[in-house]
C-alpha positions as CSV (number, residue, x, y, z in Angstrom):
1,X,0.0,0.0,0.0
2,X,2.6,2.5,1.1
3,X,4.4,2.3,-2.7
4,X,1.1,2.8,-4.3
5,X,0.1,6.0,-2.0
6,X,4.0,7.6,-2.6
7,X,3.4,6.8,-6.4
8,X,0.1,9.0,-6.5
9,X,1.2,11.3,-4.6
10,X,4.1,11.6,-6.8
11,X,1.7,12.9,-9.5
12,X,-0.2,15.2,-7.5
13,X,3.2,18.2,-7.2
14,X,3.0,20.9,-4.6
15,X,0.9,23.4,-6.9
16,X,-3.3,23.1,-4.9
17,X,-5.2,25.7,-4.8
18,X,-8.3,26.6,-1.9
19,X,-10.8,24.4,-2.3
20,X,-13.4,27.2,-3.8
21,X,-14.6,24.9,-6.5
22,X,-13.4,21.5,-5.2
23,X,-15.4,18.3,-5.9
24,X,-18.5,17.6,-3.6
25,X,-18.7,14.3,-2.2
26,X,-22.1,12.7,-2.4
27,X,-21.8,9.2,-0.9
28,X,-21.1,7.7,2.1
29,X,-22.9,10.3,3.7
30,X,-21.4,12.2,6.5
31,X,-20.9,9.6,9.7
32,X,-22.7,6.6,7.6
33,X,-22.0,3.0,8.9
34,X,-21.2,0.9,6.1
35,X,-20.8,-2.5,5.5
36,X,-17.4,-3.2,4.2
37,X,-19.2,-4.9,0.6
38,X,-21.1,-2.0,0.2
39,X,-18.7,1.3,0.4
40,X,-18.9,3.3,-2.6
41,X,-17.9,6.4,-3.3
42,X,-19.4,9.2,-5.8
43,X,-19.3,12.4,-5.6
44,X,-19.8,16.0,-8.5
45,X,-17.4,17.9,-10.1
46,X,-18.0,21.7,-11.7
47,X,-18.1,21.8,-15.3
48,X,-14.4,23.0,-15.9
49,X,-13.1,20.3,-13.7
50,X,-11.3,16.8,-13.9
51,X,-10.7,14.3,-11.6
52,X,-7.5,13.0,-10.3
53,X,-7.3,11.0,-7.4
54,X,-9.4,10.1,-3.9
55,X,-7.7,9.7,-0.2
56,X,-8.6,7.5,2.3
57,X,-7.2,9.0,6.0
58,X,-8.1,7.3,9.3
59,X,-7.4,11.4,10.7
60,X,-9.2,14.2,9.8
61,X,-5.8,16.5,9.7
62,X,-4.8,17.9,6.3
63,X,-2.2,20.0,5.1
64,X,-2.5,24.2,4.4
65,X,-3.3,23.0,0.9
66,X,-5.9,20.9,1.7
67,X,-4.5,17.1,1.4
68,X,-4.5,14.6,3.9
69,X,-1.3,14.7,6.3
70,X,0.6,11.5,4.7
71,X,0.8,9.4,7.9
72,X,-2.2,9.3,8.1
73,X,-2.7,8.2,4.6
74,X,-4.7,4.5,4.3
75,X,-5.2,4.5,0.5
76,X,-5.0,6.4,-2.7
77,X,-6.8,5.4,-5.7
78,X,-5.9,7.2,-9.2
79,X,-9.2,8.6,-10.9
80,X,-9.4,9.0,-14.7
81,X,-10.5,12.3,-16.0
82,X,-14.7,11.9,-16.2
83,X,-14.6,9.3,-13.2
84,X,-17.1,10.2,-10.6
85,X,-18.0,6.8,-8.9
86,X,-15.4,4.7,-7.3
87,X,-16.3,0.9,-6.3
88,X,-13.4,-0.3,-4.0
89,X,-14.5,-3.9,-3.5
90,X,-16.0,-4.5,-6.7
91,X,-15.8,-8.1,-8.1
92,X,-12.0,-8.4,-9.6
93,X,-10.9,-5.3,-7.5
94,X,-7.1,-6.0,-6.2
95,X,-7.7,-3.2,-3.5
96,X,-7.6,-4.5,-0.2
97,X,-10.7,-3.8,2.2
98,X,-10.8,-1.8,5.0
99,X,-10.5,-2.3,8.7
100,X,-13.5,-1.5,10.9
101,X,-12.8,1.3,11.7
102,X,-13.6,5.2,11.0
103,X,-12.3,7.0,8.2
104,X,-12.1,10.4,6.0
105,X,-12.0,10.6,2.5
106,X,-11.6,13.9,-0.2
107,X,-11.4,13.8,-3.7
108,X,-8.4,15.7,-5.5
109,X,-9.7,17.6,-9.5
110,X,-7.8,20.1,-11.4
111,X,-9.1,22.8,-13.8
112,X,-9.6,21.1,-17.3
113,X,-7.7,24.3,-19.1
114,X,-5.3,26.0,-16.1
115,X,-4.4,22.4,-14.3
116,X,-5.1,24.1,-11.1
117,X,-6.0,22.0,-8.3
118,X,-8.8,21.6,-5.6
119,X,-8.9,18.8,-2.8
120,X,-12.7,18.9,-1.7
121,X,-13.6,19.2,2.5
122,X,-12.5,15.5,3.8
123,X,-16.1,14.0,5.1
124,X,-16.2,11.4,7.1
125,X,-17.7,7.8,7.2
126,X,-17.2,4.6,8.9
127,X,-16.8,0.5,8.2
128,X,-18.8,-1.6,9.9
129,X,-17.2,-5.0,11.7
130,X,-17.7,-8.0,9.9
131,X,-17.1,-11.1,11.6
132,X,-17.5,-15.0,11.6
133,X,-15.9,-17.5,13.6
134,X,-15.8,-21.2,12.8
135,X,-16.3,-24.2,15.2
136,X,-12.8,-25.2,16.2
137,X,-11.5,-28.3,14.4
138,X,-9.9,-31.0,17.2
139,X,-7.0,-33.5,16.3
140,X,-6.3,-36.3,18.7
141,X,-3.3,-38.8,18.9
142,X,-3.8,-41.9,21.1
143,X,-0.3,-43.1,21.3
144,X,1.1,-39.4,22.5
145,X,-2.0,-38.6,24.5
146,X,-2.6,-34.6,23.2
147,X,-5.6,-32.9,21.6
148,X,-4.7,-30.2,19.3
149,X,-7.3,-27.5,19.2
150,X,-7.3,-24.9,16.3
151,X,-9.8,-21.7,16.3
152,X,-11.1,-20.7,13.4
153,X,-12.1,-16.9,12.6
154,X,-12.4,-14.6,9.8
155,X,-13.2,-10.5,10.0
156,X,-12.1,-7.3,9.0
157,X,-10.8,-6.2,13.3
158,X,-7.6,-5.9,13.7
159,X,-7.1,-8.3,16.6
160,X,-9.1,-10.4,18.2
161,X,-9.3,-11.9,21.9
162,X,-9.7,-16.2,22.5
163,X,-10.7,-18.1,25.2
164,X,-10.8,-21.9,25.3
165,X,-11.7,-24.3,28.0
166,X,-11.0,-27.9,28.9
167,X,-13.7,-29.3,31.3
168,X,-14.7,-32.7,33.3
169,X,-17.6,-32.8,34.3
170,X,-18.8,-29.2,34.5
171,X,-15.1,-28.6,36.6
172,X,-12.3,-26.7,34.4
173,X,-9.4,-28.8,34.0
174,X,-7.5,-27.1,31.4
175,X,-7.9,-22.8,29.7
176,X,-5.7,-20.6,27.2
177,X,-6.8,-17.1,26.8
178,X,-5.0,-14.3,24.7
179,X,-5.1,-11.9,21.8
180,X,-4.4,-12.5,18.3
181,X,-3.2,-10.1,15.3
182,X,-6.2,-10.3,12.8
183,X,-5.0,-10.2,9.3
184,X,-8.0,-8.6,7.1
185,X,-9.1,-10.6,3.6
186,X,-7.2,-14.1,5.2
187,X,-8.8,-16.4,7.7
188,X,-7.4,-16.3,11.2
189,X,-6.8,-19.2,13.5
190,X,-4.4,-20.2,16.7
191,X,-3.3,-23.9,17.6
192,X,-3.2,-25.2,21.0
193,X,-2.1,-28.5,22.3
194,X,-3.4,-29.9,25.6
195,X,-1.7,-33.2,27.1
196,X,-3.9,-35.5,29.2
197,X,-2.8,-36.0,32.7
198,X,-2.3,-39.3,33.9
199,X,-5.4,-39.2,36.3
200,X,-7.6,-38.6,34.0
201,X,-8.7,-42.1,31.6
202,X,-8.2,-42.4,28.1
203,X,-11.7,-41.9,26.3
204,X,-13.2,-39.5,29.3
205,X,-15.9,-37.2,28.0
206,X,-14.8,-33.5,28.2
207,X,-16.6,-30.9,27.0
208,X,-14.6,-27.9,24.9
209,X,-15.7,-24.3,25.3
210,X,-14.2,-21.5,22.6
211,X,-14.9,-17.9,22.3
212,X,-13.6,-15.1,19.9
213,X,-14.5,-11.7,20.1
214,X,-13.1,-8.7,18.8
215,X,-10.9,-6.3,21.0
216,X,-13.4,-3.2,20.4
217,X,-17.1,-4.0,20.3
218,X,-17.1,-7.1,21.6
219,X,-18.8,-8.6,19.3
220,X,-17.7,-12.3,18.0
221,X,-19.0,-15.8,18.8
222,X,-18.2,-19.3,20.4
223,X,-19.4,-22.8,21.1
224,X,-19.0,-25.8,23.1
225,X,-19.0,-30.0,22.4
226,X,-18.3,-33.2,23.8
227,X,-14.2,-34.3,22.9
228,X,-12.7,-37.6,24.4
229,X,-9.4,-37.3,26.3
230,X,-6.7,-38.8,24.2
């Protein structure tokens, strides 16, 4: 992403001018909650004008000339000259998808005869957490005595927090809990290995609990089933 966002702004120069007949953003509305799938972006251009590029910023802070400040920078998307309408996660798109998270974005034209340019007023929206989480998949060796437990997640947070529970009839006998880096557009997962004790039988019932949740809203999902100690 970062060579991508140098190489348009490469293009853009150090000439801007105010933003007295900039491009007005139409959609997202201000503050909308959007679902990741769903996020496009259009906005209207005055008759002497061209578009050139559109920012993505997870700050509001821009420059005296009106652009994002570059740190803040998420993506940066070259526009041909008539474009008014971008689509970032339409079908084919190579553009990665966003975090949940919130976000500004502004749309940089230029003057079709005097190449000036405008950055429009950054407006603001925000992406919406998308989540699933798998029931964990359970390996189990009789000769070494060990359940391996894998969770199973996929979602556009970036972490998320686990718990996972061993118990014998209804009394906890084994528990990991942590946090995870969640890595958006690839399905997430963490392996644990639990090795039965020698007072507890071969082939005892034990029921595993798992939850995942992400580190902000909360929001995620779990389950619990019957395993048979190794």
């Amino acid at each position: 992403m970062g060579y991508r966002i140098a190489a348009v702004l490469g293009t853009l120069g150090i000439a801007a001018a105010t933003a007295l007949a900039a491009a007005t953003p139409v959609t997202p509305p201000p503050g909308a909650l959007i679902s990741p799938s769903r996020l496009v972006f259009s906005w209207t251009l005055p008759a002497n004008e061209q578009s050139e590029a559109l920012y993505i910023a997870d700050q509001p802070d821009t420059t005296a000339a009106g652009m994002f400040v570059k740190e803040n920078l998420v993506r940066a998307h070259s526009l041909s000259s008539a474009e008014t309408t971008w689509w970032p996660q339409a079908p084919g798109s190579p553009n990665a998808p966003l975090y949940a998270g919130h976000y500004w974005w502004l749309v940089v034209s230029h003057d079709r005869n005097t190449s000036e340019r405008y950055y429009s007023a950054p407006r603001d929206f925000r992406i919406e957490v998308s989540f699933e989480v798998d029931r964990a998949t359970v390996r189990r060796s009789l000769s070494h005595h060990w359940l391996r437990i894998t969770l199973h997640w996929r979602g556009n947070m970036h972490a998320v927090r686990f718990k996972l529970s061993l118990l014998r009839g209804g009394r906890l006998i084994w528990a990991r809990r942590g946090l995870r880096t969640n890595r958006i557009g690839s399905p997430g997962s963490a392996s644990f290995t639990w090795h039965r004790p020698h007072f507890i039988k071969q082939g005892t019932v034990l029921t595993l609990r798992e939850g995942i949740f992400e580190t902000v809203g909360g929001g995620g999902g779990g389950d619990f089933f019957r395993v048979r100690a190794p």
